[in-house]
C-alpha positions in Angstrom: 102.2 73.3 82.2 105.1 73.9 80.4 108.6 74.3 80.5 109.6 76.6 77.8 113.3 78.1 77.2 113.8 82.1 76.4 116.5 85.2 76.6 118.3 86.6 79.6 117.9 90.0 80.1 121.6 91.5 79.2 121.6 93.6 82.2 120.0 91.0 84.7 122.4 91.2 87.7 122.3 94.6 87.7 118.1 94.9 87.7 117.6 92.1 90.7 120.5 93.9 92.7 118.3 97.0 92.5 115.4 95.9 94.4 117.3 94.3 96.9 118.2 90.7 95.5 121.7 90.3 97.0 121.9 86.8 96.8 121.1 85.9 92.9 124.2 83.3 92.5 125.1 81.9 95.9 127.0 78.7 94.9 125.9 78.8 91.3 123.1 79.8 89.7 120.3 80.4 92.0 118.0 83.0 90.5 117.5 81.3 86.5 116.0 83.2 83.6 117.1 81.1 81.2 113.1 79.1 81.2 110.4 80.0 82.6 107.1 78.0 83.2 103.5 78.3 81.9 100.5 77.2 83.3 97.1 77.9 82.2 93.7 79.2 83.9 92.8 76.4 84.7 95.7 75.0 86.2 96.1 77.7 88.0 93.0 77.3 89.5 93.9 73.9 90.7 96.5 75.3 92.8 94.8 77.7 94.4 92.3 75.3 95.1 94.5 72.5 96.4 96.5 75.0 98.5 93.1 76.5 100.3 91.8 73.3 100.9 95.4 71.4 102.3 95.4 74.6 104.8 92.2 73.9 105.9 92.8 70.3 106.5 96.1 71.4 108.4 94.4 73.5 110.6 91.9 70.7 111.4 95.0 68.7 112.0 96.4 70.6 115.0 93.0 70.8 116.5 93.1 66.5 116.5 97.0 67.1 117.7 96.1 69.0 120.6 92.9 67.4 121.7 94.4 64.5 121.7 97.6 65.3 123.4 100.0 63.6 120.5 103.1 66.0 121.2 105.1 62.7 121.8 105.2 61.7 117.9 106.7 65.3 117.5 109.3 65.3 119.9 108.3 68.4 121.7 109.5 69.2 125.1 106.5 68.8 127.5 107.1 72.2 128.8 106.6 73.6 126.0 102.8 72.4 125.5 101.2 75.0 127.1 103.3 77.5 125.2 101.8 75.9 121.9 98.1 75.4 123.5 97.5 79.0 124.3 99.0 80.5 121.5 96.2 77.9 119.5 93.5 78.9 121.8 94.3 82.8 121.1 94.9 82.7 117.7 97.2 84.2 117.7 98.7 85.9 115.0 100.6 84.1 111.5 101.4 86.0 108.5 102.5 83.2 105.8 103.2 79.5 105.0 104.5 77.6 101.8 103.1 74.2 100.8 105.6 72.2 98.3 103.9 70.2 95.5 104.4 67.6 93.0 102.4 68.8 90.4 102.6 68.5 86.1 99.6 69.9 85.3 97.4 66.8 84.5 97.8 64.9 87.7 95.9 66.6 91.2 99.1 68.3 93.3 100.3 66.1 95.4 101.7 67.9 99.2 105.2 67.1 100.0 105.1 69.4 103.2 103.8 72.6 104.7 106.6 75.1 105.4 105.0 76.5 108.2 106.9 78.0 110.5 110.0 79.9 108.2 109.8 79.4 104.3 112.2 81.5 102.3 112.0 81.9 98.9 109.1 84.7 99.3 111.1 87.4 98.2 111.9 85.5 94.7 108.0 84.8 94.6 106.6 87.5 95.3 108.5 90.5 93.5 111.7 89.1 92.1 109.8 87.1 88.9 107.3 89.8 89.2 109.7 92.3 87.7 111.0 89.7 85.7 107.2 89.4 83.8 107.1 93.0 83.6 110.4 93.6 82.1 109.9 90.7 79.3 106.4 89.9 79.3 104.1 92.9 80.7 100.8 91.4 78.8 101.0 88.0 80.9 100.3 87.2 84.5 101.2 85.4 86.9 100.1 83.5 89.8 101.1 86.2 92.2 99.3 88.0 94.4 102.0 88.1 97.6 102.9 91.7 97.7 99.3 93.0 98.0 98.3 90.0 100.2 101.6 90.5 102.9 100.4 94.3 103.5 97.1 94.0 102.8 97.4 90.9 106.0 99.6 93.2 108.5 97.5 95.7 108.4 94.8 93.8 109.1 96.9 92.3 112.5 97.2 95.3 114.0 94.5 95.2 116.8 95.6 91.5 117.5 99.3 92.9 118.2 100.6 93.9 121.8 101.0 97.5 122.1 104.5 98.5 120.5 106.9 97.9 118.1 106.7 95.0 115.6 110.3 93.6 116.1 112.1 91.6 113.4 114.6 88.9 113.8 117.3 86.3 112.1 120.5 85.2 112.9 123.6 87.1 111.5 125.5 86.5 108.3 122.7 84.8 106.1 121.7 87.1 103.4 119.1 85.2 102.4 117.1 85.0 105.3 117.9 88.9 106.3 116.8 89.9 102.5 113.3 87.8 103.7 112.6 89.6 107.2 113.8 92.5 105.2 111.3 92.4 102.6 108.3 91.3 105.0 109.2 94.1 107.7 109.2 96.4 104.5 105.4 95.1 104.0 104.4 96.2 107.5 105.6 99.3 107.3 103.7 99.9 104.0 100.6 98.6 106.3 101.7 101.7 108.5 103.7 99.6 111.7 106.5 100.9 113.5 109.2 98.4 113.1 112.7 97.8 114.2 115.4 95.4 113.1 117.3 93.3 115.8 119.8 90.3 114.8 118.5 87.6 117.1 122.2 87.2 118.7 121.2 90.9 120.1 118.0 90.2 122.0 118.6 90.6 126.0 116.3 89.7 128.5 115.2 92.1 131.2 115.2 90.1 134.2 113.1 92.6 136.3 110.3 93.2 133.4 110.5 89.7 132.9 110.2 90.4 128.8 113.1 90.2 125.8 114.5 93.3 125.7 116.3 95.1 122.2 119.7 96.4 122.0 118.0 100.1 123.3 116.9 98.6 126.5 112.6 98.7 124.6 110.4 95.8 125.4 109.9 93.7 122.5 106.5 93.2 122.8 106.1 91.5 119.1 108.6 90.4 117.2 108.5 88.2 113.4 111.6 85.7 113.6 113.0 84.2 110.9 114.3 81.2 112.7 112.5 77.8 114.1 111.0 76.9 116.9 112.6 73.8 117.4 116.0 75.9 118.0 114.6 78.7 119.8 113.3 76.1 122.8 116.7 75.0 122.6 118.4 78.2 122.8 119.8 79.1 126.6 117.6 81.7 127.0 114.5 79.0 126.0 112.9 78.5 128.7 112.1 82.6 129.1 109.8 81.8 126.7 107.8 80.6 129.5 108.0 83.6 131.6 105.2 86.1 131.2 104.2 84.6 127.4 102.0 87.6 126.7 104.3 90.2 126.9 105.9 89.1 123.6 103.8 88.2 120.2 105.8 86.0 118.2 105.2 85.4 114.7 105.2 82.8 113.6 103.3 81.5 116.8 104.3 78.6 118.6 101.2 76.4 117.4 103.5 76.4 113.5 105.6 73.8 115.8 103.5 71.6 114.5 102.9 72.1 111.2 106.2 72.6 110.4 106.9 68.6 111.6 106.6 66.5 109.6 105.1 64.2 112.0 101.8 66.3 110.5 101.9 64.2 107.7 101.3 60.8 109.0 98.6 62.5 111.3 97.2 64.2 108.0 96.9 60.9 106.1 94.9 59.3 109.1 92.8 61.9 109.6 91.9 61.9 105.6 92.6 58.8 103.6 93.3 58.5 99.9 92.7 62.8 100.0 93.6 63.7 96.4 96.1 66.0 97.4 97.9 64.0 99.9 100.4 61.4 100.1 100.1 58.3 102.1 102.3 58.7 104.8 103.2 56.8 108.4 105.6 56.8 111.4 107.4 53.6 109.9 107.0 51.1 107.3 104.4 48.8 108.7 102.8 48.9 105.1 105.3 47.8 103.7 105.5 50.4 100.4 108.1 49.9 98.1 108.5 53.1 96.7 108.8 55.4 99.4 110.4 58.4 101.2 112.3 58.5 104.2 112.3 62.2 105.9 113.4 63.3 109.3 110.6 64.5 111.4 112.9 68.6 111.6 114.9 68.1 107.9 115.3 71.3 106.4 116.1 72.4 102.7 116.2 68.4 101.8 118.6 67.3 104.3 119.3 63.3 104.9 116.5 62.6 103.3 116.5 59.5 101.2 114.2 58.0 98.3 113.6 54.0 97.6 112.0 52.2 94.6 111.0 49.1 95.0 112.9 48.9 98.5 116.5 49.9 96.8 117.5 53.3 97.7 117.7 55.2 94.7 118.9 58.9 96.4 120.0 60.3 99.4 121.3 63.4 101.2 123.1 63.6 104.2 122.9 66.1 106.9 122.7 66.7 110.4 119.0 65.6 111.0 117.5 62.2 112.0 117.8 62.2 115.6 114.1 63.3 115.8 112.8 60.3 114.3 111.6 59.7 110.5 108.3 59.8 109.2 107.6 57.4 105.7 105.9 59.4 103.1 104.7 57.2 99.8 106.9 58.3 96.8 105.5 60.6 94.4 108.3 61.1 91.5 108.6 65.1 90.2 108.0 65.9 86.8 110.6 65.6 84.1 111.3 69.0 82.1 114.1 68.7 79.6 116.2 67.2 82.4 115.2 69.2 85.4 112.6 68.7 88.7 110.2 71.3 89.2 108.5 71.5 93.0 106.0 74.3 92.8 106.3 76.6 96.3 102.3 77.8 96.8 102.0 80.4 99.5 99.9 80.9 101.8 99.3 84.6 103.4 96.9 85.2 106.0 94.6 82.3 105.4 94.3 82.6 101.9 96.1 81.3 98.4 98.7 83.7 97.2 100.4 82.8 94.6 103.5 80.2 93.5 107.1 80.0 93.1 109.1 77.2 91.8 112.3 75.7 92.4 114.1 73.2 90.2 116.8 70.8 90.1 118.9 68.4 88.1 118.4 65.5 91.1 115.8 64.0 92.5 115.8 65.8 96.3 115.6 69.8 95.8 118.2 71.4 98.3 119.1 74.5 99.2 120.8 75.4 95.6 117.9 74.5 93.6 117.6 76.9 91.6 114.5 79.2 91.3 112.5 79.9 87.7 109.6 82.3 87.1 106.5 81.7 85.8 103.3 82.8 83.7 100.3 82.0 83.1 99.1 82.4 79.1 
């Protein structure tokens, strides 16, 4: 794993805007072409590995969680349980997920957390950089395999959707998250859906169909949202969510509530100690580690989050998270590359490895501005 410095493309602005990258320099740099990583085979291989075996463990995870009735550690509303139990029992359907890992290339990747329930970034990952390769580098590869795994995996959910429309959903004014829905509702039409876009402040609900309704008055009997769980309960139209569940599919379902905690991570370390790609982690500091991280259980794009050595807070964030509770999660220090951080984004589509994209930063915590490099492997 390297980090290794190259060219811009002179007419770069203009080549990301073309396929749809709106958002290339929101508050700074965000997309950066100036370095690019390299991994090799091997390493590759390693990642792929790690992230196929982490989901599985996950997955056994929220089996333990809902067997044995933990919701309390996550701070979910108790009627919301059966909401999460039967969307468990009828698998029903996800499309993607995005570990984060500490990873240099000798060491095992370490999990920081499993974006489970709405990553971003997988536009960047999975064609942005991919032009970028074939533009400057067309005889390398990369670690990418998103596009062809996204349609390839809608198509494939067809006969496990309601009957309908596949609806798509975020919240108004965010570019980046409308350039994501965008981009995955443009993969299930390639997998031959019919879709339709709705900002979520648009859904209605019909009160004598008893189902969410779009702005033409249609069912929405499916629906992909870009937005969490943890505010849609919230929202004042919530607790429809509980009326008639299975006249609307949503993706992701509500059983990502819990692996998009981070209350998973404690639960993860109990279930399997010392794992190699896991960090030791706990609902407080009864261990007493000295070089830890302390995370709210719902923090989002590194938000209050804080980092101690030897018991001395050493970084911190502030935000408007915390009043969920905190989990403890040992401290694993990024790698060092000519003065930046690296965390290495592996996706998950389906149920399978799908490729990686990274983000890097100057500090310690990666944020919302980190910025995003490309990779390839030699």
């Amino acid at each position: 794993m390297e980090r290794i410095n190259c060219e811009v493309r002179s007419n770069w602005k203009q080549k990301v805007e073309e396929i749809g990258f709106g958002f290339h320099t929101m508050d700074g740099a965000y997309w950066d072409e100036t370095a690019y990583y390299q991994f090799s085979m091997d390493e590759v291989d390693v990642l792929e590995k790690a992230t196929a075996e982490l989901f599985e463990r996950c997955l056994q995870a929220v089996q333990h969680v809902i067997d044995n009735k933990l919701y309390p550690l996550f701070q979910i509303d108790s009627k919301f349980i059966p909401l999460i139990e039967t969307s468990w029992e009828n698998d029903a359907p996800s499309i993607y997920g995005r570990f984060d890992f500490v990873y240099d290339g000798i060491h095992p990747p370490k999990m920081l957390e499993f974006n489970a329930d709405t990553p971003t970034s997988l536009f960047e990952a999975g064609v942005v950089q991919w032009h970028w390769l074939e533009d400057l580098m067309p005889g390398y590869d990369q670690f990418n395999s998103i596009h062809e795994k996204l349609v390839a995996y809608w198509k494939y959910l067809i006969p496990y959707l309601n009957p309908g429309t596949l609806h798509f959903t975020c919240l108004k004014d965010n570019l980046e998250d409308l350039t994501t829905v965008e981009y995955l509702r443009d993969c299930a039409i390639q997998a031959g859906l019919t879709t339709e876009f709705i900002y979520l402040e648009e859904i209605g609900w019909n009160r004598y169909a008893l189902a969410f309704s779009d702005e033409k008055e249609a069912n929405i009997t499916n629906i992909f949202k870009l937005y969490p769980w943890e505010w849609l309960v919230r929202e004042e139209f919530g607790e429809n969510l509980l009326i008639a569940p299975e006249r609307t599919c949503w993706i992701e379902p509500a059983w990502k509530m819990l692996l998009s905690n981070k209350a998973i991570l404690p639960i993860l370390w109990q279930l399997f100690p010392h794992h190699p790609n896991l960090l030791a982690a706990y609902f407080d500091n009864t261990y007493l580690m000295n070089d830890y991280v302390k995370k709210p259980k719902l923090s989002r794009e590194g938000e209050n989050v804080s980092i101690f050595r030897q018991g001395q807070m050493i970084a911190g964030t502030s935000g408007s998270y915390g009043a969920e509770g905190y989990i403890i999660q040992e401290y694993s220090p990024l790698p060092l590359f000519d003065g930046n951080y690296p965390v290495i984004g592996s996706w998950v589509i389906g149920c399978e490895p799908a490729g990686i994209g990274i983000r890097e930063t100057k500090t310690l915590i990666t944020d919302n501005l980190s910025r995003f490099i490309p990779h390839v492997i030699e």
